[in-house]
C-alpha atoms as one frame of an Amber mdcrd trajectory, in Angstrom:
protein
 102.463 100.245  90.693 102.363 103.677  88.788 100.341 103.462  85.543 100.201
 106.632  82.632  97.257 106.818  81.167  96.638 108.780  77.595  93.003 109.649
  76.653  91.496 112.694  74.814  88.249 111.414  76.028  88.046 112.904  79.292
  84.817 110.524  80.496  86.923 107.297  79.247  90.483 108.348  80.911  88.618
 109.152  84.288  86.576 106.281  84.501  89.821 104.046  83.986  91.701 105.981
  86.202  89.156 105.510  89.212  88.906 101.805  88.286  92.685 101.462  88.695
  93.002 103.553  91.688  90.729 101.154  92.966  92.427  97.950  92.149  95.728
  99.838  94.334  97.356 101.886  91.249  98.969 104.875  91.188  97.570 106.705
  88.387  98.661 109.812  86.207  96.551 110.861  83.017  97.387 113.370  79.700
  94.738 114.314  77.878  96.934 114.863  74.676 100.069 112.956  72.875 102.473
 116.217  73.588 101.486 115.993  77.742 101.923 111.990  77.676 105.275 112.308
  76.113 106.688 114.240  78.349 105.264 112.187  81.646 106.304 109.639  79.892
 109.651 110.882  79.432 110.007 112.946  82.678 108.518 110.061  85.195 109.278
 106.363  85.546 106.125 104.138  84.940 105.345 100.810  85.565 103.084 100.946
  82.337 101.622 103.331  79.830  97.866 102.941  78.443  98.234 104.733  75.386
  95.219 106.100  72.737  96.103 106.002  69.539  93.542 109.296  68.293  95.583
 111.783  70.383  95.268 115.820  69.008  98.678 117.160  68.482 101.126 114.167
  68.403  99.221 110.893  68.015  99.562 107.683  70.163 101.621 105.983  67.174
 104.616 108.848  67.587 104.508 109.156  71.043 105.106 105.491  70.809 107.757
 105.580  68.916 109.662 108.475  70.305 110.029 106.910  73.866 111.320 103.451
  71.794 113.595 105.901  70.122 114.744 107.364  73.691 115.035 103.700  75.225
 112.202 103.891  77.259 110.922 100.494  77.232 107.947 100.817  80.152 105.319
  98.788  78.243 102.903 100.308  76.693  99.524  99.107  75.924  97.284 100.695
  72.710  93.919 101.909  72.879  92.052 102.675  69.418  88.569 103.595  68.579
  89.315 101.683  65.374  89.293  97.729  64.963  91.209  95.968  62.303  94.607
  93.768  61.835  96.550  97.300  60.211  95.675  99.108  63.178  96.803  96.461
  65.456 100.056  95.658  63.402 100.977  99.274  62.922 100.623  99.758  66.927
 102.987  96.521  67.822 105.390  97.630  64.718 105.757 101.549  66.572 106.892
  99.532  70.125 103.547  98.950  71.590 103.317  95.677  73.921  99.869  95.184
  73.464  96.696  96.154  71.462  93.233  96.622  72.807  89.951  98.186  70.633
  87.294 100.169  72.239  85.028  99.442  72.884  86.671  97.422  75.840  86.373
  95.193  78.859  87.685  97.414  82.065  87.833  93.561  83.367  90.101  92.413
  80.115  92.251  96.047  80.540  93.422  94.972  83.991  94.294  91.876  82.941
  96.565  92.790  80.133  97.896  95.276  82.030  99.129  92.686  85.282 100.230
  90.480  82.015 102.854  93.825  80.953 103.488  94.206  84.544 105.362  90.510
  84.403 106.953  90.840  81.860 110.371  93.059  81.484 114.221  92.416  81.886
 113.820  90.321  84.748 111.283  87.134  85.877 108.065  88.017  86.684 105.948
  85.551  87.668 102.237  85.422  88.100 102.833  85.183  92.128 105.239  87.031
  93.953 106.634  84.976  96.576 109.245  86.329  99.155 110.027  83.438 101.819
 106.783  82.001 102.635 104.991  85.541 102.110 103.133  85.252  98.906 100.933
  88.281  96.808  98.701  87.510  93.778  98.617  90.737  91.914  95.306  88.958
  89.709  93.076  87.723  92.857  94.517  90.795  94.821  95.698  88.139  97.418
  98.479  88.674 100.352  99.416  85.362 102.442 101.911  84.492 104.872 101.632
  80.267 104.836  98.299  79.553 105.137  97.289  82.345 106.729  95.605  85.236
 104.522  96.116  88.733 105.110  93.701  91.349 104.630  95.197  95.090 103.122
  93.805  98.219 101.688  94.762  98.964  98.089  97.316 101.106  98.837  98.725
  98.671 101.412  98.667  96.080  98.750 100.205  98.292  96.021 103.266  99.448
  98.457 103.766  95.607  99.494 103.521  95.026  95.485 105.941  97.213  94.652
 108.718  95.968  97.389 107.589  92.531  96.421 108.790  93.215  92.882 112.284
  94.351  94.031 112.397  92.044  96.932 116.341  92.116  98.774 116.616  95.952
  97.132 116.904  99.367  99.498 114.246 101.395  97.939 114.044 105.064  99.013
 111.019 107.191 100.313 111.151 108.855  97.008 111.259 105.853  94.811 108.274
 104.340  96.722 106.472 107.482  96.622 107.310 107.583  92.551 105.291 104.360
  92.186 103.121 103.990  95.040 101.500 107.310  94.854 100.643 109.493  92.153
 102.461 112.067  90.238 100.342 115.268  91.711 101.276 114.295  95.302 102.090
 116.954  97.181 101.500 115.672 101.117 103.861 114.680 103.456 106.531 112.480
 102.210 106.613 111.084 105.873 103.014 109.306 104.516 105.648 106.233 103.464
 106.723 105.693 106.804 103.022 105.053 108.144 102.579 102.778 105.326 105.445
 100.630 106.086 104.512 100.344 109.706 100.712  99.123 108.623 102.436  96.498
 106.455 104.701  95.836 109.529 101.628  95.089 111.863 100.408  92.870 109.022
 102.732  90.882 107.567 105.610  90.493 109.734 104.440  91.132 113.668 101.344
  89.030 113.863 103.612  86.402 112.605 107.486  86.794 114.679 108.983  88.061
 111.644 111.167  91.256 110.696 111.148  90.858 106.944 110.339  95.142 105.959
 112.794  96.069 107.234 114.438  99.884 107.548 118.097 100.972 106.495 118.591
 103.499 108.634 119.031 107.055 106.647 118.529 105.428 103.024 114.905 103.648
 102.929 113.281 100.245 102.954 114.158  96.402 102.075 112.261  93.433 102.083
 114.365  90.522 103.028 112.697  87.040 101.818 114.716  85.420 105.130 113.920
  88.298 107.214 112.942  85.880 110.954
């Protein structure tokens, strides 16, 4: 999943970003409100951490303008400042979610995977596709009882198909959320992916669920045998 993240403090928005990256995120940072915005507004994210003590345009504006332009990615607030009119004037500007520094990285994760479920359409804690089954929380993959061991990027590809299970995705949708928004190698990095997940979840197993439509992109099908 592909995560903004908007921090003046340069220390704080690289540590989160390597934490992330970590966990399987795609991650993009702005260092100011006026860069943020127009990620925000030029790039479709799964979620937005968002500072609130931004030079230029703060975090409550930059809120507030991508409410304004209907972008509803959620957003979650960071502030240096703790009290109920910070927090209230964050959720009244469009925010999702609140969070004062100084913060858990453990508790950030989780609120963000708590945005990540929510949205237009169900979410649920587990993603479950047939009897294939990925727990974004305890980073867990299964197919039946049997558990399946991926990398983070492996896990975050699988993730993101999971969350659009029976949908074509292209190359350059998966690449939009799956990698980052600096990536400049070869696009052809996708179809290596899906093959790992291939050899993972659906050969060891006598199933054809990832599949490929020829000259558009990729599908998982839930009844895929």
């Amino acid at each position: 999943m592909r995560i903004l993240v908007v921090e003046d403090d340069k220390n704080v928005a690289r540590a989160v970003r390597r934490g992330l990256e970590s966990e399987g995120f795609a991650v993009d940072v702005a260092f100011d409100g006026a860069e943020g915005l127009w990620l925000a507004s030029e790039s479709a994210y799964d979620a937005i951490v968002l500072d609130i003590m931004l030079p230029g345009i703060d975090g409550y504006t930059v809120c507030a303008r991508l409410r304004e332009a209907d972008n509803w990615a959620p957003i979650l607030m960071l502030t240096a400042r703790d009290g109920e009119r910070d927090e209230a004037a964050a959720l009244d500007t469009g925010a999702d979610d609140f969070l004062a520094k100084p913060f858990s990285y453990v508790v950030l994760v989780a609120r963000l995977r708590a945005l990540l479920r929510r949205g237009g359409h169900e979410r649920p804690v587990v993603l479950r596709a047939g009897d294939l089954a990925l727990d974004p929380a305890a980073h867990r993959v299964s197919r039946g009882d049997d558990e399946i061991a991926l990398t983070p990027r492996q896990f975050s590809l699988l993730e993101f198909l999971m969350r659009r299970t029976g949908e074509v995705l292209s190359k350059s949708e998966i690449l939009g959320h799956v990698w980052d928004f600096a990536f400049e190698g070869d696009p052809n990095i996708v179809e290596v992916y899906v093959r790992q997940l291939r050899q993972r979840i659906d050969e060891p197993f006598g199933r054809r669920s990832l599949q490929t439509v020829r000259l558009v992109g990729y599908r998982l099908d839930p009844d895929g045998g």
